[in-house]
N, C-alpha and C positions, 0 to 999 in steps of 0.2 A: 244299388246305391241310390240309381235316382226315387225308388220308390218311399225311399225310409227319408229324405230331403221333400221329397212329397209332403207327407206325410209330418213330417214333424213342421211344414209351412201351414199345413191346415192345422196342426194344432194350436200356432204360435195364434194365430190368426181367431181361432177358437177361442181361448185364452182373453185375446183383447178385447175381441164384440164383447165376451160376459164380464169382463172387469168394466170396460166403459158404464155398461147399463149398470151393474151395483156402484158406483160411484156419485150415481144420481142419488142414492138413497144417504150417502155415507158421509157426514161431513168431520172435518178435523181443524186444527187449528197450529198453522204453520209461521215459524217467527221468521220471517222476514225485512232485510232492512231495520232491525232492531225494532220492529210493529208485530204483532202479532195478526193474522188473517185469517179466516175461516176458509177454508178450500174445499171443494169437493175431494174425497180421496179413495184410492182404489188399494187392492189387496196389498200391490207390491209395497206401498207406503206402511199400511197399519202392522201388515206381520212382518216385514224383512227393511224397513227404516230405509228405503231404496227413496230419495226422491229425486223423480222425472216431473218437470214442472211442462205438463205440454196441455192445448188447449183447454188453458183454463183449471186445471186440476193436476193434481199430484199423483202418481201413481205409484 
């Protein structure tokens, strides 16, 4: 059990290093505050409408 909690920390973990870096490339445009805003944005935002507004970017 601890191996598979392991294991699924190094993937989470995985997961965020490569979303952060395409995020730098990705931009989108988020209404906020009835303004519209260009964010950087990560997977979770473009395919799954998920948004996490955390440094600086949407994810």
């Amino acid at each position: 059990m601890r191996d598979i909690l392991i294991g699924l920390v190094i993937i989470l973990g995985a997961f965020l290093i490569i979303d952060f870096i395409s995020t730098e490339k990705n931009t989108c445009i988020v209404t906020k505050n009835n303004a519209n805003q260009e964010y950087k944005c990560g997977i979770l935002y473009r395919e799954m409408d998920i948004k996490i507004d955390l440094f600086d970017r949407v994810w």
